[in-house]
C-alpha positions as CSV (number, residue, x, y, z in Angstrom):
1,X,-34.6,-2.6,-26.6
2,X,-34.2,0.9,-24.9
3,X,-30.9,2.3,-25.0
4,X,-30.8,2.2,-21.1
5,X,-31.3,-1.4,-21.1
6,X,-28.8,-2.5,-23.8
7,X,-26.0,0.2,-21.6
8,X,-26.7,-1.7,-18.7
9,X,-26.2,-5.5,-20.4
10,X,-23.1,-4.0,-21.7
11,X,-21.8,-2.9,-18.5
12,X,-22.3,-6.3,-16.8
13,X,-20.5,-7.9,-19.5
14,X,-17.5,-5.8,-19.5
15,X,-17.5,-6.2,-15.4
16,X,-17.5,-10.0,-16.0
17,X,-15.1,-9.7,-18.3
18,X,-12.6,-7.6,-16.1
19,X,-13.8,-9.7,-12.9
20,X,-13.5,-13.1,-14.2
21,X,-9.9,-12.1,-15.5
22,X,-8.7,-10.7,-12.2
23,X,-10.1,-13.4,-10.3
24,X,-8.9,-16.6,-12.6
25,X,-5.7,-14.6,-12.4
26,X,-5.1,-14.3,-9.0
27,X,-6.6,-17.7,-8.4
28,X,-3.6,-19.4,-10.9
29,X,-0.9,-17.2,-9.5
30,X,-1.7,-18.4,-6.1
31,X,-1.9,-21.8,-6.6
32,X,0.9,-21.9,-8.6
33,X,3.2,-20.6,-5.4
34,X,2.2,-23.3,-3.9
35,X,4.0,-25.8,-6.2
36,X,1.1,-28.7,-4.7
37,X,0.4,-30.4,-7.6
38,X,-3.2,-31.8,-6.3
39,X,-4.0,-27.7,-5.5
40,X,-3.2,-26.4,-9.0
41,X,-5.0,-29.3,-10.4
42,X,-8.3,-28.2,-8.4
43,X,-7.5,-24.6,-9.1
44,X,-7.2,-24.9,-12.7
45,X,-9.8,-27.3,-13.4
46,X,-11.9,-24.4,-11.7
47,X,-10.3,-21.6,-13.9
48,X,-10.6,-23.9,-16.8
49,X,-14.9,-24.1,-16.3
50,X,-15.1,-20.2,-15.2
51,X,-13.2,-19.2,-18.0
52,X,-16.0,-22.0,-20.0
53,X,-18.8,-20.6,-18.4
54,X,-18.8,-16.3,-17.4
55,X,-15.5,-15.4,-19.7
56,X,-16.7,-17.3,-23.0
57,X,-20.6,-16.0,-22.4
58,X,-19.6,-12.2,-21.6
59,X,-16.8,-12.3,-24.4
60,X,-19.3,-13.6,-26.9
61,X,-22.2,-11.0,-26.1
62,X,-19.6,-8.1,-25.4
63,X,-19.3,-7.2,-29.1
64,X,-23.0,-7.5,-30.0
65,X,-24.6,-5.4,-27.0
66,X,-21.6,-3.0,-28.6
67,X,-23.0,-3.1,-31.7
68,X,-26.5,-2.1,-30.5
69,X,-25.3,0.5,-28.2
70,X,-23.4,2.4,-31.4
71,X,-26.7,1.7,-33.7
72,X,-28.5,3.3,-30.8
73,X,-26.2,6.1,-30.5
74,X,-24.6,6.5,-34.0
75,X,-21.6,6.2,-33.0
76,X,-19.4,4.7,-36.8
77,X,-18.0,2.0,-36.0
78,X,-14.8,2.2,-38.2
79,X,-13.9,5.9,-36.9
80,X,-12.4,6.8,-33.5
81,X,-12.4,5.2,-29.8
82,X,-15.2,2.9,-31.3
83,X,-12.8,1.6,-33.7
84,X,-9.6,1.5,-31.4
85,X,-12.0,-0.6,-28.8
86,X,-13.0,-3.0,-31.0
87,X,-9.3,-3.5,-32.6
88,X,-8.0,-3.7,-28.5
89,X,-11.1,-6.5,-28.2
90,X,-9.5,-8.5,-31.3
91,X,-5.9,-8.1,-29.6
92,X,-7.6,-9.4,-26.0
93,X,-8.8,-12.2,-27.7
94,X,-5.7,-13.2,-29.3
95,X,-4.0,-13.2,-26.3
96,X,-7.5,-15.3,-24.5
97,X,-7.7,-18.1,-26.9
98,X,-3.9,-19.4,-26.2
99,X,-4.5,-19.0,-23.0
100,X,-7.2,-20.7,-22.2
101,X,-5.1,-23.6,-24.4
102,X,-2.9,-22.8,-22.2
103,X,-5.3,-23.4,-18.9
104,X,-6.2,-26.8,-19.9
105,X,-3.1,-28.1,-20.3
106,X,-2.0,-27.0,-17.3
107,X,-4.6,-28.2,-15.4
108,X,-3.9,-32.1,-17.2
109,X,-0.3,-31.5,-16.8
110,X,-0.8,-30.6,-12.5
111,X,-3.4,-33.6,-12.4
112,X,-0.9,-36.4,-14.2
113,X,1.6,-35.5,-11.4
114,X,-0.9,-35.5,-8.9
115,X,-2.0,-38.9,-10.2
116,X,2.1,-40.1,-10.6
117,X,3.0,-38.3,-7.1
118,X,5.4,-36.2,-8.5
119,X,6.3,-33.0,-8.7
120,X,5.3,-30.6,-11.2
121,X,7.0,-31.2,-14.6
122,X,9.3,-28.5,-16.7
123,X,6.6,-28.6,-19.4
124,X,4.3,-27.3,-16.3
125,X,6.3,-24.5,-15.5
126,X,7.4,-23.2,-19.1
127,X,3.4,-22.8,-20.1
128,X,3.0,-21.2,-16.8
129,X,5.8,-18.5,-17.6
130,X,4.1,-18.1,-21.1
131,X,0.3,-18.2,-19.7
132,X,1.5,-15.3,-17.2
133,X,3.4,-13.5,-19.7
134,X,-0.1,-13.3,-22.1
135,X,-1.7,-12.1,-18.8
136,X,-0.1,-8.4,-19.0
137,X,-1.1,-7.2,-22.0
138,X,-4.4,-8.8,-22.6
139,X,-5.1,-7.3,-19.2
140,X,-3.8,-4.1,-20.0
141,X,-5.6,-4.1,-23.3
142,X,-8.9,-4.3,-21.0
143,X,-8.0,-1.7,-19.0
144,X,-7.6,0.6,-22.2
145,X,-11.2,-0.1,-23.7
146,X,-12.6,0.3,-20.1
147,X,-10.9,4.0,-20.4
148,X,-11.7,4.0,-24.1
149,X,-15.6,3.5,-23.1
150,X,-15.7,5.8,-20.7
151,X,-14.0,8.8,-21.7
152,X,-15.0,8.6,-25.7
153,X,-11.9,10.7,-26.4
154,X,-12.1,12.5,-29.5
155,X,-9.2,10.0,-31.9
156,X,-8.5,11.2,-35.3
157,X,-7.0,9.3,-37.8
C-alpha cells in the first residue's frame, strides 16, 4: 500500500473516532435532560450499537494503519510525538472500555423503568455522573493526538 493510501485510511479512522465520540456524546447528554426514561432507553440502545459498530472498528484499525504509516515514514515508534500519541491512545482507551460498561447498563437501567413506569433510578443517575465525568479527559486526550499528529512537534525525552 502507498503511503497516500494508508494516510488517507488513517485519517478516516481518527474522524470516526472524534465524530462518533462527539455525536454519542451529545446524543446521551440530550437525552438524559430529558429524564423520559423510554427516550434514554432508545438513545442509548443507539449509542450502545454506534459505539459496537464505527467506535470499536475505527479504534481497532487506528493503531495498525499507525503502525504502517510510521514503517512508511520511519518515524520510531518509542521516541517523540509518536510515542506520546500512542501512550494518549492507551489512556483514551482506558477511559472507553468503562464507558461503554457504562452505556449498557445505562441503557438496561432506562429500559427496566420504562418497562416498570417509573422514573429513572439513583443507580441511573450516579453511572451517568461517572460516564460524563470519563467523557472530559478521554475527549480531551483525542484532541491532543489530533494536535500531536498534525504538528509532529519535536518532544525530547
Amino acid at each position: 500500500m502507498t503511503y497516500d493510501i494508508i494516510l488517507f485510511l488513517h485519517v478516516i479512522g481518527s474522524t470516526v473516532l472524534l465524530g462518533t465520540g462527539a455525536g454519542i456524546a451529545f446524543f446521551m447528554v440530550a437525552s438524559n435532560r430529558t429524564k423520559n426514561p423510554a427516550l434514554i432507553a432508545h438513545v442509548s440502545g443507539i449509542v450502545v450499537l454506534a459505539d459496537t459498530v464505527f467506535t470499536a472498528t475505527a479504534a481497532v484499525f487506528q493503531p495498525i494503519t499507525g503502525l504502517m504509516l510510521a514503517r512508511e515514514v520511519g518515524w520510531p515508534l518509542l521516541e517523540g510525538w509518536v510515542a506520546l500519541s500512542l501512550a494518549l491512545y492507551v489512556f483514551v482507551g482506558l477511559f472507553w472500555l468503562p464507558v461503554v460498561w457504562m452505556q449498557i447498563r445505562m441503557r438496561d437501567l432506562a429500559r427496566a423503568a420504562q418497562d416498570a413506569g417509573q422514573d429513572l433510578p439513583d443507580a441511573y443517575h450516579r453511572l451517568y455522573r461517572w460516564w460524563f465525568a470519563f467523557g472530559f479527559p478521554a475527549f480531551a486526550a483525542v484532541l491532543l493526538i489530533f494536535w500531536l499528529m498534525l504538528t509532529k512537534p519535536s518532544i525530547g525525552w
